[in-house]
C-alpha positions in Angstrom: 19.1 -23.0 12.2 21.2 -20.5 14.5 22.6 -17.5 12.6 25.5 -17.3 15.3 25.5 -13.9 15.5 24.8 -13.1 19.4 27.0 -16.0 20.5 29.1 -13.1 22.5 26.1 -11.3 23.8 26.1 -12.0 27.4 22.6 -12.0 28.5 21.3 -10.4 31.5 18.0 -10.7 33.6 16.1 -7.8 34.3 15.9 -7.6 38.4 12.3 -7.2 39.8 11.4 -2.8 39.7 14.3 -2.3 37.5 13.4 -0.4 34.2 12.5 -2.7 31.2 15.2 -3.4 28.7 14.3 -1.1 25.5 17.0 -1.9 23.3 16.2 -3.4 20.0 17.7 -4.1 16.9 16.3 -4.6 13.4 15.4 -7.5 11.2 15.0 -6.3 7.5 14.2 -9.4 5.7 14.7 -7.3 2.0 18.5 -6.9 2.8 19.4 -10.6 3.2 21.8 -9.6 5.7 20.1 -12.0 8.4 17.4 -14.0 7.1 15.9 -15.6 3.9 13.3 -13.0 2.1 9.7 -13.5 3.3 10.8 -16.5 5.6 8.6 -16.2 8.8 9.7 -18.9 10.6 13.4 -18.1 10.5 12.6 -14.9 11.4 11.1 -16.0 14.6 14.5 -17.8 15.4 16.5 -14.8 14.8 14.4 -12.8 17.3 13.7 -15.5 19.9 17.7 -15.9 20.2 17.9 -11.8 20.2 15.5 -12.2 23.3 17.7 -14.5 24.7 20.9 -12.7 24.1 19.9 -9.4 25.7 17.7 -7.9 23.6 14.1 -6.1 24.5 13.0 -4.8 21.1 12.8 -5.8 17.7 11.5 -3.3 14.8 10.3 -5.4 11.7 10.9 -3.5 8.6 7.8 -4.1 6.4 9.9 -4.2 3.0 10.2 -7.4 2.2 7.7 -9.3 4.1 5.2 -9.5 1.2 2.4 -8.7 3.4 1.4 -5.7 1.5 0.5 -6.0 -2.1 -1.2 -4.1 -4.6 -1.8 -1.2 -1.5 -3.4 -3.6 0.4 -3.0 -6.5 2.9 -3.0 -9.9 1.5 -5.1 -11.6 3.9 -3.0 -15.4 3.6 0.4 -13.4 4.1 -0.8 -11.6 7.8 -2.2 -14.4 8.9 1.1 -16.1 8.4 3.1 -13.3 9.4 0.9 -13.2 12.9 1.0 -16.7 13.7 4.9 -16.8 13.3 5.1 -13.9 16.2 2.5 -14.9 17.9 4.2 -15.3 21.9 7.2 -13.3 20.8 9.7 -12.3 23.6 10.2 -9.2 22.3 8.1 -6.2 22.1 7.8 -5.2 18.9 7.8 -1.9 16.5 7.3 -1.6 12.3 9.0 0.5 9.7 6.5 1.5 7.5 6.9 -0.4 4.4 7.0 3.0 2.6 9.5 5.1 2.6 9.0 8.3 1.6 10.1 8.2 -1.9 8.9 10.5 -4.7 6.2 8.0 -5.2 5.3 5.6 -2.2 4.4 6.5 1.3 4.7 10.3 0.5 2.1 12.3 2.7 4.2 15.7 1.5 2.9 15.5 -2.2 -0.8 17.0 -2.3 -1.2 15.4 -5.9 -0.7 11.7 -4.8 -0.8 11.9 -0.5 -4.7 10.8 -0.7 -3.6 7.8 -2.3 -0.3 6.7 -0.9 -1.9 7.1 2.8 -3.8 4.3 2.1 -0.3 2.3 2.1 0.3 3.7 5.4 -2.6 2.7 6.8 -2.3 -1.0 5.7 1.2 -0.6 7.6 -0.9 0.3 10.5 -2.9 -2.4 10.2 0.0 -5.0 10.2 1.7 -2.8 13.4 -1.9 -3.8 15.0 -2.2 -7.1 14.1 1.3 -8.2 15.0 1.4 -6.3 18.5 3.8 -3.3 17.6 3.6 -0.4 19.6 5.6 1.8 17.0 5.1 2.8 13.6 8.3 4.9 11.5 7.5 7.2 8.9 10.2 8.5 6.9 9.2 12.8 6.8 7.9 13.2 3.5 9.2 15.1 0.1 8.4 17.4 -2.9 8.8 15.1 -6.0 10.9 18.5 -7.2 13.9 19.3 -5.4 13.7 23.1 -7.4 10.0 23.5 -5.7 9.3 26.9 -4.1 8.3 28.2 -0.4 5.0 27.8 -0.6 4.5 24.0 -2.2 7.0 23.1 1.0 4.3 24.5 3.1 1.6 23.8 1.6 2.9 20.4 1.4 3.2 20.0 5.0 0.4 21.2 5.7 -1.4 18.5 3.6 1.0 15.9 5.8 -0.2 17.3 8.4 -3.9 16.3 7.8 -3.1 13.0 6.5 -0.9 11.7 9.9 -3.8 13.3 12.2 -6.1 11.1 10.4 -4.0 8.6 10.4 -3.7 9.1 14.2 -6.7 8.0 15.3 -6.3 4.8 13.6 -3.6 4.0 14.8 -4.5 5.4 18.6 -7.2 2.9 18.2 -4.9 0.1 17.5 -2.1 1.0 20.1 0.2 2.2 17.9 1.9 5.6 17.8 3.8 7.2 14.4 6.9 8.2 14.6 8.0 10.6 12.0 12.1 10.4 11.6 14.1 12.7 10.3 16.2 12.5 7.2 19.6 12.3 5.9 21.2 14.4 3.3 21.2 11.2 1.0 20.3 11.4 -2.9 16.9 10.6 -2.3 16.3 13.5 -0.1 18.6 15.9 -1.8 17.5 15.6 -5.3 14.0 16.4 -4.0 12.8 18.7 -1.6 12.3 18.0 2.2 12.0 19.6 5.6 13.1 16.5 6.6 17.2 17.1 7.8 16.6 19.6 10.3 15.3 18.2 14.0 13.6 21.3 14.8 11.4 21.2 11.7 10.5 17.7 12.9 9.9 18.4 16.1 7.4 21.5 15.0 5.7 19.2 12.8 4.9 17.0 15.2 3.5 19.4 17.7 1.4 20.9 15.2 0.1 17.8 14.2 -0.8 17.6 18.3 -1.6 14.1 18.2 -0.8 11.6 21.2 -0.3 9.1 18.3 2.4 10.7 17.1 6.1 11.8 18.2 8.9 12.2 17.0 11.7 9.4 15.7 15.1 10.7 16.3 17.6 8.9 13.7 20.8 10.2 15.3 23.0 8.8 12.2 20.8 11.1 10.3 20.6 13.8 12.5 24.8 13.6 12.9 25.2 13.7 8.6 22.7 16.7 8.6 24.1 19.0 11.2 27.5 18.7 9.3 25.4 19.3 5.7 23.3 22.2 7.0 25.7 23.7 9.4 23.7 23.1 12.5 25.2 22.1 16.4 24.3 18.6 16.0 23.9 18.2 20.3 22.0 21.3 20.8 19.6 20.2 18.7 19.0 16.7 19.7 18.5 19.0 23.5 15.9 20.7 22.0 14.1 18.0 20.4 14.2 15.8 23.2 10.5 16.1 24.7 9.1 15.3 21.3 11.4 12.6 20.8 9.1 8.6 21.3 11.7 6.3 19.3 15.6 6.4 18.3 17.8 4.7 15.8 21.0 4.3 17.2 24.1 3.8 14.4 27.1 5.8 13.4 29.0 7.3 10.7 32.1 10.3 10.1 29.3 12.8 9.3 30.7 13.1 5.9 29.0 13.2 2.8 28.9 11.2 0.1 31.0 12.8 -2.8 30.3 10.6 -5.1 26.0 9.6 -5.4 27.0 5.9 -7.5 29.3 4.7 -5.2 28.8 1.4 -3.5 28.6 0.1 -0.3 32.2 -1.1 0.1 33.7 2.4 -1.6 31.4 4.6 1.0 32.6 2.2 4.2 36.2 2.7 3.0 36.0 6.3 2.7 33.8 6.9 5.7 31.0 8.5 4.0 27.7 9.2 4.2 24.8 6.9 6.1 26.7 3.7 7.0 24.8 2.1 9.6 27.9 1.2 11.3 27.8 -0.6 15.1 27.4 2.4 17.7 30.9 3.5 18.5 32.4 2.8 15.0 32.3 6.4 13.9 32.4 9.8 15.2 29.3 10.3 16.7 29.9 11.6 20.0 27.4 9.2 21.5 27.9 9.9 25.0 26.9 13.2 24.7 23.9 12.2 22.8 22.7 10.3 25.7 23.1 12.5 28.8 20.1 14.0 27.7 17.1 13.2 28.9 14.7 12.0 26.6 11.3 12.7 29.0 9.2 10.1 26.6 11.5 7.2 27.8 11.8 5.8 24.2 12.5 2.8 22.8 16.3 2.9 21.6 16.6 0.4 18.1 20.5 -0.1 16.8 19.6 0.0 12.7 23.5 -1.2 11.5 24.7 -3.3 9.0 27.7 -6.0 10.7 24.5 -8.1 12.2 27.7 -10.4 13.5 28.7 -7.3 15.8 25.2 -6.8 17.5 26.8 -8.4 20.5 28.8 -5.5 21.0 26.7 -3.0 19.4 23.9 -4.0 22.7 27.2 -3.9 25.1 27.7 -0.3 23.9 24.5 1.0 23.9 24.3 -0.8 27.8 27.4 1.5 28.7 26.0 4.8 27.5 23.0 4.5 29.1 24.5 3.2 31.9 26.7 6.6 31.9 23.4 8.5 31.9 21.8 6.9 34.7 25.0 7.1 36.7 25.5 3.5 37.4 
């Protein structure tokens, strides 16, 4: 079955020396947005004809795939799950099935990190055993948005201890975490999180002094935050550049969300908060964002919604880095 939605991509060979293609997109088989929930084999399709439209990347999103059960990896399900990627044209990455909620995949919460770092590592075990060279790790938060100083650092500190850790499991596997930065979104803003600002990221990161670890710049997020906290959205992305292993690339107005219940279709026609619209859509001044020089040469996924526009969502994201490498 073709989904039909890279019939416009035009596909180009990569010349012999040239530098590999790392644009990816995402396949998120909880959304529903491109394949049926769970269904390994279409999910193969969708990412064998992403390889042949253009395509270098892919990053699974572990929601969905029913791999992980109960904190654990059913056995059956990877096995599946590795046999259906098993040659795949694309090089691959994971977003940790957790997301930083006040509950699951939370290393910022001394009460319950212990625990919920054992779902991480079976996420690390799926990045290993389906080749991915990434792992994404939403930065954690306080279940209490009215926590003090101190529990904020203390609770980093405790993330802190639980990603080195996690580290060398994952150096061992060939994987590196990437710890992304937040958007000013309910989840995040009825809790408490260092999350929003790139520079607390980046320090993070460098104190966790890892080479398994970097930094995952979400520039969506990174745009809604600088307009929330009052920061220059661009001098900040400069700063955190070096730390700075894997992006996701989409777009928005930088406008919050006035109104936490609306929908989808009310945000999109308003032009608020973290729409995950095709690069260029928005206001995102994207070329700016890529004349810097990102020294770790990462990986650069498009994470939108409007999967029939990825043909030229991977055309824009061609011309800006065409624009920075001055061809």
């Amino acid at each position: 079955m073709s989904h039909k939605v890279f019939a416009a991509t035009p596909s180009e060979s990569i010349p012999n020396g040239a530098a590999p293609n790392k644009i990816g997109l995402t396949v998120n088989p909880w959304a529903g947005k491109q394949l049926l929930k769970s269904d390994f084999e279409e999910m193969r399709e969708f990412l064998d004809e992403a390889a042949a439209a253009g395509f270098g990347y892919a990053e699974i999103g572990g929601c969905g795939l029913g791999v992980v059960i109960g904190g654990k990896v059913q056995r059956a399900r990877i096995d599946a799950l590795r046999a259906a990627l098993a040659g795949c044209p694309l090089q691959l990455t994971l977003h940790s099935s957790w997301h930083s909620s006040g509950r699951t995949g939370n290393l910022l919460d001394p009460a319950s990190a212990r625990a919920q770092s054992l779902g991480l590592l079976a996420d690390l075990e799926i990045a290993g055993a389906i080749g991915a060279e990434v792992l994404v790790y939403h930065a954690g938060v306080l279940p209490n948005r009215y926590s003090d100083g101190e529990e904020l650092t203390a609770g980093m500190a405790t993330e802190r201890t639980m990603l080195r850790d996690l580290a060398e499991e994952a150096g061992a596997r060939g994987v590196m975490i990437a710890v992304e930065n937040r958007a000013p979104t309910p989840a995040v803003l009825t809790r408490r999180s260092y999350g929003m600002r790139l520079d607390a990221v980046a320090e993070q990161v460098a104190l966790i002094d890892h080479p398994a670890v970097s930094m995952c710049l979400d520039i969506g997020h990174a745009f809604l935050a600088a307009s929330y906290l009052n920061f220059d959205f661009s001098a900040a992305i400069a700063q955190v550049a070096p730390a700075v292993g894997h992006i996701h690339l989409h777009d928005n107005f930088g406008r919050m969300a006035r109104r936490p219940e609306a929908g989808p279709y009310e945000l999109e026609l308003l032009g608020e908060g973290d729409l995950h619209l095709p690069p260029g859509w928005g206001a995102i001044p994207l070329t700016e964002v890529f004349s810097t020089a990102f020294p770790r040469d990462p990986a650069i996924i498009v994470e939108m919604g409007h999967a029939r526009h990825y043909a030229e969502a991977l055309a824009t994201t061609r011309a800006l880095l065409a624009v920075r490498n001055g061809s």
